[in-house]
Backbone as CSV, one residue per row, in Angstrom:
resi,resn,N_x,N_y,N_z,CA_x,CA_y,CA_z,C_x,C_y,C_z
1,UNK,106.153,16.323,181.094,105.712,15.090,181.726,106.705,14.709,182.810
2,UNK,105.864,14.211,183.695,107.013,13.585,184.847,107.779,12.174,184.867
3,UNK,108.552,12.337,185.915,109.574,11.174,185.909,108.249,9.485,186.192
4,UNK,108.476,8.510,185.432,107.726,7.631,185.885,108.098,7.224,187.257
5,UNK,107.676,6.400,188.554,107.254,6.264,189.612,106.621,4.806,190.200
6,UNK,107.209,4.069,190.609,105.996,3.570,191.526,106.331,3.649,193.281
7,UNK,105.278,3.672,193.527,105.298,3.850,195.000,105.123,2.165,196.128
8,UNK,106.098,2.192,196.957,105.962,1.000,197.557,105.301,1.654,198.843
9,UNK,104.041,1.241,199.261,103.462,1.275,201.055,103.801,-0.400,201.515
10,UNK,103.924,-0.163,202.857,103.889,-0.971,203.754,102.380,-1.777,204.171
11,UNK,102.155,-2.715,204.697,100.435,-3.106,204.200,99.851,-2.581,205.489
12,UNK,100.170,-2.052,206.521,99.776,-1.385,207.581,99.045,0.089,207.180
13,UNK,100.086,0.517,206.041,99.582,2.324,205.945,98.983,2.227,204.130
14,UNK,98.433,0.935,203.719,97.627,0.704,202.616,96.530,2.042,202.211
15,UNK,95.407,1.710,203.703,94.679,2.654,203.403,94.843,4.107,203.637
16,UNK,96.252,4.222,203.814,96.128,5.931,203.378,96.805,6.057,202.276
17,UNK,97.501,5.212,202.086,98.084,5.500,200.671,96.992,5.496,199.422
18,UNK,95.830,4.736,199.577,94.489,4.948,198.736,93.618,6.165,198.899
19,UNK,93.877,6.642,200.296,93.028,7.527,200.315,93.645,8.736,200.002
20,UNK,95.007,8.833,199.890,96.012,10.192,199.676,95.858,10.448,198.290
21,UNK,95.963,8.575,197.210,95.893,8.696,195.647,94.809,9.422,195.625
22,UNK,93.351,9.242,196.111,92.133,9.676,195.828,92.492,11.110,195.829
23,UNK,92.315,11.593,197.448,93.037,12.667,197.373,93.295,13.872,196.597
24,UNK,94.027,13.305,195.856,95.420,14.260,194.755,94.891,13.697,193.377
25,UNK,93.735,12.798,193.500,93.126,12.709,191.840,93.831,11.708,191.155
26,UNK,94.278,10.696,192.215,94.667,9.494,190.976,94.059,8.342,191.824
27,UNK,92.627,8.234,191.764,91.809,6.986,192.388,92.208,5.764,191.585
28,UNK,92.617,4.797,192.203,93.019,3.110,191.924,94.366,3.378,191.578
29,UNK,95.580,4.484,191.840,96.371,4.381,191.971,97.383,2.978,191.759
30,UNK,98.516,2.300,191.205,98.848,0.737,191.820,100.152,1.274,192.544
31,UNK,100.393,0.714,193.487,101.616,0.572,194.185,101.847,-0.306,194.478
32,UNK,103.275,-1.025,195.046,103.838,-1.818,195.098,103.756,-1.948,197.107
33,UNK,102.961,-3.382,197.340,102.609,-3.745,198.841,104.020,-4.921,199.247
34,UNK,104.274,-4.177,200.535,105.384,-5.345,200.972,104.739,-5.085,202.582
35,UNK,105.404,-6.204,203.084,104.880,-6.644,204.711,105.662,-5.459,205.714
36,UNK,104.685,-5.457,206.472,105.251,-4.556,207.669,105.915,-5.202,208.652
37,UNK,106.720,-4.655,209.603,107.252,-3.634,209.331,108.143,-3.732,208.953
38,UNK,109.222,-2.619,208.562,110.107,-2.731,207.752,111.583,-2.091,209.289
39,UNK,111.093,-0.745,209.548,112.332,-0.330,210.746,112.893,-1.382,211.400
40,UNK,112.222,-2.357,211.862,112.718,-3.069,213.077,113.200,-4.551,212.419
41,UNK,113.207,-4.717,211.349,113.461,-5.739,210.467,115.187,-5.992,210.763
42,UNK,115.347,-7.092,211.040,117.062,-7.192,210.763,117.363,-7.543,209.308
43,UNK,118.347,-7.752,209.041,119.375,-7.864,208.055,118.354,-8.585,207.171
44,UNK,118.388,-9.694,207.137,117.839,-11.191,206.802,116.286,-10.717,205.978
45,UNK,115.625,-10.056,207.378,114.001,-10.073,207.078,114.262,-8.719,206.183
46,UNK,115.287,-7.390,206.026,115.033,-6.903,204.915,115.811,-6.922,203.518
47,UNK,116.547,-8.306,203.091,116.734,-8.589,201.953,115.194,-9.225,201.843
48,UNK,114.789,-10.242,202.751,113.438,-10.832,201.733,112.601,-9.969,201.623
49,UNK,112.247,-8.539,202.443,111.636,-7.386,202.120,111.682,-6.622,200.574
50,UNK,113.375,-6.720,200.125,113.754,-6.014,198.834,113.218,-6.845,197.798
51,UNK,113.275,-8.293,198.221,113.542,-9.322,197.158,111.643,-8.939,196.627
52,UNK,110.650,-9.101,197.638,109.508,-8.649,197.552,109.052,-7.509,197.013
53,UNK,109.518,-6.759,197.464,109.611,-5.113,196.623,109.781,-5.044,195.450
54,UNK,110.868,-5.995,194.548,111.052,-5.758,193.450,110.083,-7.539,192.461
55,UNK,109.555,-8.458,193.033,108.841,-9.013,193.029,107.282,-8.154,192.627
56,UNK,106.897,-7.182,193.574,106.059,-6.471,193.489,105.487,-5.495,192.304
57,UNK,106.775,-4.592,191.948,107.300,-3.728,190.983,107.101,-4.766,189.587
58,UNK,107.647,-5.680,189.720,107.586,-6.333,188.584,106.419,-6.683,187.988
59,UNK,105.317,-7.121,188.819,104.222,-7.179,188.710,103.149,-6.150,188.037
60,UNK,103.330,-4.903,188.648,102.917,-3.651,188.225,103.314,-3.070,186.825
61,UNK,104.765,-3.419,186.721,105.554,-2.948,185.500,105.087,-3.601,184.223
62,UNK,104.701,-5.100,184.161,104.580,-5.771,183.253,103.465,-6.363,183.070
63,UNK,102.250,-5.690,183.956,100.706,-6.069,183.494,100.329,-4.955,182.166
């Protein structure tokens, strides 16, 4: 068995990340959605990016 996983997309590249799960055979996939973009983000905008990310994760982890 593999390592558990979740995957964070950006909400820009959503729908390929649904269509990649389909894909590869894991349709409704959950991943963890944070705001785009992330490269050009300074300092500031990517702690509230992380803080979201793991906001996100948490969500997924404990439904």
């Amino acid at each position: 068995m593999g390592t558990p996983a979740i995957g964070v997309m950006t909400s820009n590249f959503v729908s390929a990340a649904e269509l990649m799960a389909k894909v590869l055979g894991m349709p409704g996939y959950a991943f963890a959605t944070i705001d785009h973009p992330v490269s050009s983000a300074s300092d500031v905008e990517l702690e509230a990016k992380a803080l979201q990310t793991l906001a996100a994760i948490d969500e997924l982890v404990l439904v």
